[in-house]
N, C-alpha and C positions, 0 to 999 in steps of 0.2 A: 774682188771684195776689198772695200777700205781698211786702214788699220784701224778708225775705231768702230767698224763692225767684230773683228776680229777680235779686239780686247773687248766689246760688248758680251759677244760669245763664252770667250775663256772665265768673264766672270758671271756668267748665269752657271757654266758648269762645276766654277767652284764652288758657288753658292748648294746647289744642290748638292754635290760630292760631300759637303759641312753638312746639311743638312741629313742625309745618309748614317753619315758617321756618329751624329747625335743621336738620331733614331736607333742604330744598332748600341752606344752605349749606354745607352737608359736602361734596354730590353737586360744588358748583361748586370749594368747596375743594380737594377732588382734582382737579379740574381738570387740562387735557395736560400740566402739568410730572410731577404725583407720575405720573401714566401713562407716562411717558416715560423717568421713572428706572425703574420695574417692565420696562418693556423693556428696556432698558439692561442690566438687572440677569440677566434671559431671554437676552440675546444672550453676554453675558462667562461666564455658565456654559456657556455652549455652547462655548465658545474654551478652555475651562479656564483661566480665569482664579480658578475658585475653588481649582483645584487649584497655580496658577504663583503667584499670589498672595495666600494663605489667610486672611491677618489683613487686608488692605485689603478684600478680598472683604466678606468677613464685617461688615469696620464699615461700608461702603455697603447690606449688608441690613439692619442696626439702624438705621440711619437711616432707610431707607425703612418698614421697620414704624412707627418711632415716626410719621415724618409720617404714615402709612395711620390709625394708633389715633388722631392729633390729629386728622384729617379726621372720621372719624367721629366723634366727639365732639360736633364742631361746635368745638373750640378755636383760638386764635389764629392767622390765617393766615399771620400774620408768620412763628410759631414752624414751622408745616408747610415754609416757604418754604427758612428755615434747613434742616433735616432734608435737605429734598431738594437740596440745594446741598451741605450733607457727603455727601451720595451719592454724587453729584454726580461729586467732587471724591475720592473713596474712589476710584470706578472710574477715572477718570483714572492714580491712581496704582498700580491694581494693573497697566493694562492697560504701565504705562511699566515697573514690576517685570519682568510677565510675558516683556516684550519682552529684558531683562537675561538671566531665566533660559533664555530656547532660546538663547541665545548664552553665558554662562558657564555653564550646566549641560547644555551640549546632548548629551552622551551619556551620565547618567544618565535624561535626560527621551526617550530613545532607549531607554533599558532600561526605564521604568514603559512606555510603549506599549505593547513586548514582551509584557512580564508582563499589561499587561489583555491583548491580542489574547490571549495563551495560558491565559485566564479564570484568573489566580491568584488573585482574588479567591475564585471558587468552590473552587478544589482545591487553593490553598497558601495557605489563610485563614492562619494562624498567621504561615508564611513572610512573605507578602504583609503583615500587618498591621504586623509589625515594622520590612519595607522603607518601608511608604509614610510611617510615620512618620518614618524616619530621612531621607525627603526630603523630606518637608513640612518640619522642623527647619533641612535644607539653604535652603530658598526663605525659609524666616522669616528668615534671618541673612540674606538679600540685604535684605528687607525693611528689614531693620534696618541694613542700610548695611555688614556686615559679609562680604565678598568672602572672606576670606582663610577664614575659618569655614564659609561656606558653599560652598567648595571641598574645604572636607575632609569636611565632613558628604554633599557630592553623593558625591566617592571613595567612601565608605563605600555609600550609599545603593544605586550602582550596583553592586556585589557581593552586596547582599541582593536587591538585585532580578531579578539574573539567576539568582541560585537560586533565588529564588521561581517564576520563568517555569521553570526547567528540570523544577524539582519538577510546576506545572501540568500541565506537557507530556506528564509521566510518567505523573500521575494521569487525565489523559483519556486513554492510551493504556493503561493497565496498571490503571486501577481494576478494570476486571469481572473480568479473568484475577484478579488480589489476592483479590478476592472470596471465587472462585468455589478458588479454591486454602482459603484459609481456609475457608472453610466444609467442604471436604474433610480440614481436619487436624483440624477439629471433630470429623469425626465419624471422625475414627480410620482415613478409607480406608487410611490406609499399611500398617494391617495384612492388607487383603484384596488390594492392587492397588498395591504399592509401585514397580514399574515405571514404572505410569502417572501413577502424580501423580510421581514425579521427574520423569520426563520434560517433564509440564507448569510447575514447577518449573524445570528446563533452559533451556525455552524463555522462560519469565519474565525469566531473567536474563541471556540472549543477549538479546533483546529493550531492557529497561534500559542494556546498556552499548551498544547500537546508538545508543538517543537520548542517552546522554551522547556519545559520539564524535560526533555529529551533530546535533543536535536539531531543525534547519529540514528535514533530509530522513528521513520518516516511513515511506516505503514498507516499510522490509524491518522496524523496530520493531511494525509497525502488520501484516505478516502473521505476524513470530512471535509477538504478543500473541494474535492468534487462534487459533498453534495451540497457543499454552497453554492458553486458553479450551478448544478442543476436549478438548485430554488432559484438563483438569481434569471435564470433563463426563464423559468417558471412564471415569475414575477413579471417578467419583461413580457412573456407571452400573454399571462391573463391582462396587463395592463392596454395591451392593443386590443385585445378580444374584447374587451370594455367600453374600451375608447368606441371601436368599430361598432356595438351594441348598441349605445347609448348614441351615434348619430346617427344608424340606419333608425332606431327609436323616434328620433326627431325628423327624419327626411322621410318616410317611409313607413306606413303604420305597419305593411305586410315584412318590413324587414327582419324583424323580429323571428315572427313566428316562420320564415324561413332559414335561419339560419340553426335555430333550436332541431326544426325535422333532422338539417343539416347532419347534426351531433348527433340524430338516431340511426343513422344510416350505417355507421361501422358495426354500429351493439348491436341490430339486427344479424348484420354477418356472422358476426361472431356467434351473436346466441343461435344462431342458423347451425354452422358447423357442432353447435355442443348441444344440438337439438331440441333446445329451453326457448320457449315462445315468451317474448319481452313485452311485456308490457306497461305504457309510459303514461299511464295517467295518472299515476303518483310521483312521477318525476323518474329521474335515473337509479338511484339506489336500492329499491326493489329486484329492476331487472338486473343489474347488477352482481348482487346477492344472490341472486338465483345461478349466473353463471359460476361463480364463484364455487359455489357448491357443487355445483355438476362437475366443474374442475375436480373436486375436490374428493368426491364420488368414484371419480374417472381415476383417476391416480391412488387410491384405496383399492378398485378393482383392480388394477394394474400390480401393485405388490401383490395383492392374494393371489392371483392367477401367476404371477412369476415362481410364488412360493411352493405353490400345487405343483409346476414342471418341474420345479426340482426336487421337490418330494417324490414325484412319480419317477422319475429319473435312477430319484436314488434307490429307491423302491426295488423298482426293474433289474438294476445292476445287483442288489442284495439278494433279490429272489433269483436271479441267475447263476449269482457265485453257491446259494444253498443248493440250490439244484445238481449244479455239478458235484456239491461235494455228497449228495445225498446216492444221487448215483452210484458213486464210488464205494457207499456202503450199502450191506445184506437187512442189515434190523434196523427198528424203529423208526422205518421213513416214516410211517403215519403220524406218530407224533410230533416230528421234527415238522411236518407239512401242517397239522392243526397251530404248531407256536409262530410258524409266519402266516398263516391266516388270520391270527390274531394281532400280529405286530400291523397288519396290512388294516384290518376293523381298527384299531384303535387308530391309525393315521385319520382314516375315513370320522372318523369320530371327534378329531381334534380337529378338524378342518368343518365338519359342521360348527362346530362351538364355536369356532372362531367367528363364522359366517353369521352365526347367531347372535355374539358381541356385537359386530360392527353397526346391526340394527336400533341398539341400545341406545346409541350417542349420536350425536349430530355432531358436525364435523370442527364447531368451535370449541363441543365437550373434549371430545378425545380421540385418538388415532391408534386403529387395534393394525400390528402387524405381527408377523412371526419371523422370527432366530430361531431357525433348527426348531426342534422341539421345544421352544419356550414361548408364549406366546407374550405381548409386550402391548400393555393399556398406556397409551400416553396421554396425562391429562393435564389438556393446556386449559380448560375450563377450572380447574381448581381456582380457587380468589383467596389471595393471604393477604391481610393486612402488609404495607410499605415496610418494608423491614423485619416482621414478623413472623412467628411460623403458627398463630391461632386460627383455628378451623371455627366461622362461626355459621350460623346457621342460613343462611344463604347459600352454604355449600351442601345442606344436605339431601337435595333433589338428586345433584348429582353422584354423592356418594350411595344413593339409593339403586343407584342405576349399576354403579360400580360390586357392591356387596350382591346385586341380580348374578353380574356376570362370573364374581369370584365364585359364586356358588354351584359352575359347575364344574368345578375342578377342586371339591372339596377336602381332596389332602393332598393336595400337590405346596410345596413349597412358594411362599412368596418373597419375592427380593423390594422393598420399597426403595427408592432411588429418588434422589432429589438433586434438583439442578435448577441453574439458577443463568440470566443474562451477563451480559460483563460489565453493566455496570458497576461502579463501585468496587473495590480492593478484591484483589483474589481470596487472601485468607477470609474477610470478613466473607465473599461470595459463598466459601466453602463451609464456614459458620450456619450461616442461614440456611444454606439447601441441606445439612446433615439436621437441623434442628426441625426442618419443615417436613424431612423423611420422618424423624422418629415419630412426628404429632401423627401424622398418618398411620401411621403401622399402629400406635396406640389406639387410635379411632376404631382402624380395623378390629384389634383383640377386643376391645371394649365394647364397642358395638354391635361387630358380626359375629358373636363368639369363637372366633378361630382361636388355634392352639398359638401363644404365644414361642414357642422351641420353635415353630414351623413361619417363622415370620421372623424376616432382616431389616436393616436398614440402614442407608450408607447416602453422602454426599457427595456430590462429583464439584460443586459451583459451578462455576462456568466453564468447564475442559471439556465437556460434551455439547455443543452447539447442535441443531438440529438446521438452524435457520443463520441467514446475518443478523450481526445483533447492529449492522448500520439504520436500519429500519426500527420504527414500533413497533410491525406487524412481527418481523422477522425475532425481535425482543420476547412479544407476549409467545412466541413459539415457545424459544429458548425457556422461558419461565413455566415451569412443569414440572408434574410429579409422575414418574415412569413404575408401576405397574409389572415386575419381571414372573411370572407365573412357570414355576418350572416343573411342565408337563412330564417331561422323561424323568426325573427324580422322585424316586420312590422310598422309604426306608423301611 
């Protein structure tokens, strides 16, 4: 081997051997202090310290990079030592800042929580980006030692921040109805289905000023968003079923009249299962109604036959526990066995009555069911004036109906009860249904000649819902005069 292979050799091996030795003192140059600040540095972001205190934050992460790049290097460990000692000494000081700002900023730093919890970052980027600025600006002037500055810049900060959160709020409750509304004015439904998209439309904007009056409580924003979302799908739907109508109309004379049979096909099923023969030569609303009823028929049987098993039930177990105890005594079984023969006749007796109501009324008049012994006319057919509680004559077919049935329960105690939708203020709600009980109960003494001692009257407003009041239908429920007949009370 030559000699300048040999000093070839000896200097690839020092080169490496240096090389080596740098690699293992970088590993030691990082060493637990530059570790220590990287933690350090892990925990104050967690605290939001990057966010309480921006610019100290910030110069304890340039410091710590620079010591990380001098470590790796293998440069002077003096100069890493410094680096991490300005870290060090950065995070000290933001964490003494941060500690300033939850006490002199402490409810604009109450409004940024808000607005994240209510993700404004995603849904009021703009809003949000302008706030978080105006209160980063706010924490920099604490920074900087300036209180009076950073009192005015937090004021401000917290009014863009709670609109930012309100906006969020809105955009996660009202983005898909927005949507889905726009996409429908795209495509022009107002001219096939103008109804329907206002209405969804409606509901958008009852919904909006729900969460502006309230924004922490979502329930009633959050089911009228939905059912703008419905209309607006509604809208979208009948505008195709339109569109598609009106060119099989044009390509097609028989298009028409098959897509109409089409739409008979379900109502048949339906009125098949609830045994109602449909018939369409007045259009849908007939057969309709008819099912409607039967429904409605069906689930009237259904409480009274539920009420009969537990009457017999209760019955049964009553007449079981007399029995045993009659056994156990010498005298007077015979009478003791005539006054549950009688308790037993009068069940039998109130359940014909009852049976005998529910013929009275058609199912839009009123809903007979029984509470234990009380038996309960619910008259959703009553009609009061908007606001009101005058009985005019238009109601007196049905009270005709109603004075049939009171009479035969002629000294039993009456409860008139009055209730109301939720629309409009609870107190004013409570107002009107105690005001539209007493017109009733008047009506009654005055009319039917009942004993006025033996006749109450009380307002619930809106706290007794029977239906939703998201609906008309589920509303004109709710809007009712209840009827309480208290069978088992006697004086």
């Amino acid at each position: 081997m030559s000699v300048a292979q040999l000093r070839g050799g000896a200097r690839s091996l020092f080169l490496f051997c240096l090389l080596c030795a740098q690699m293992a003192w970088g590993q030691a140059a990082r060493g637990p202090e530059l570790d220590a600040l990287k933690a350090a540095i892990d925990k104050a972001r967690a605290e939001q310290l990057d966010v309480l205190s921006p610019g100290n934050f910030a110069d304890a992460v340039e410091a710590y990079e620079a010591a990380a790049k001098d470590a790796e290097r293998g440069r002077n460990a003096e100069r890493i030592r410094a680096n991490v000692t300005k870290g060090t000494a950065a995070l000290a000081s933001a964490s003494s800042v941060a500690a300033t700002v939850r006490t002199e900023l402490a409810s604009p730093l109450a409004a940024r929580t808000d607005a994240v919890t209510a993700e404004a970052p995603k849904y009021a980027t703009e809003a949000w980006t302008k706030a978080a600025e105006r209160f980063k600006d706010a924490v920099t002037r604490l920074e900087r030692n300036d209180p009076k500055g950073a009192q005015r810049r937090g004021a401000e900060s917290e009014v863009l921040l709670r609109d930012a959160e309100l906006i969020a709020i809105k955009g996660k409750v009202l983005n898909e109805a927005r949507a889905l509304i726009a996409k429908a004015d795209a495509a022009e439904v107002g001219k096939h289905a103008p109804r329907t998209l206002q209405a969804a439309k409606r509901y958008l904007t009852e919904a909006e000023q729900e969460i502006t009056r309230n924004r922490y409580d979502l329930t009633v924003p959050q089911n009228l968003a939905e059912q703008a979302r419905y209309e607006a799908r509604h809208a979208l739907y009948f505008n195709e079923l339109i569109r598609g109508v009106l060119q099989k109309e044009d390509d097609d004379q028989f298009g028409m009249e098959e897509m109409l049979l089409g739409f008979e096909e379900p109502l048949k099923r339906i009125a098949g299962e609830l045994e109602v023969q449909p018939r369409f030569d007045e259009g849908y609303l007939r057969p309709l109604q008819d099912m409607l009823e039967q429904v409605q028929k069906q689930q009237q049987a259904t409480r009274r036959l539920t009420q009969e098993v537990k009457d017999r039930d209760d019955q049964i177990a009553a007449l079981n526990r007399e029995m045993q105890r009659l056994e156990a005594r010498l005298g007077g079984v015979s009478e003791e066995r005539i006054a549950l023969q009688r308790r037993v006749d009068e069940q039998e007796r109130l359940r014909a009555n009852v049976a005998s109501i529910e013929t009275m009324f058609t199912p839009s008049e009123a809903r007979v069911n029984r509470q234990g012994d009380d038996v309960v006319i619910s008259l959703m057919g009553i009609a009061f004036p908007s606001g009101r509680s005058t009985i005019d004559a238009a109601n007196a077919p049905l009270l005709a109906k109603v004075q049939q049935a009171l009479a035969m329960f002629p000294d039993a105690p009456i409860v008139v009860e009055g209730h109301t939708d939720s629309q409009g203020s609870d107190s004013a709600n409570l107002i009107l249904s105690q005001d539209r009980a007493d017109a009733v109960k008047q009506y009654i003494v005055t009319n039917f000649g009942r004993n006025p001692e033996r006749i109450s009257s009380i307002g619930y407003g809106e706290a007794r819902p029977v239906a939703t009041n998201e609906t008309a239908e589920g509303r004109a429920r709710n809007r009712r005069i209840d009827l309480v007949i208290r069978t088992g009370t006697r004086q």
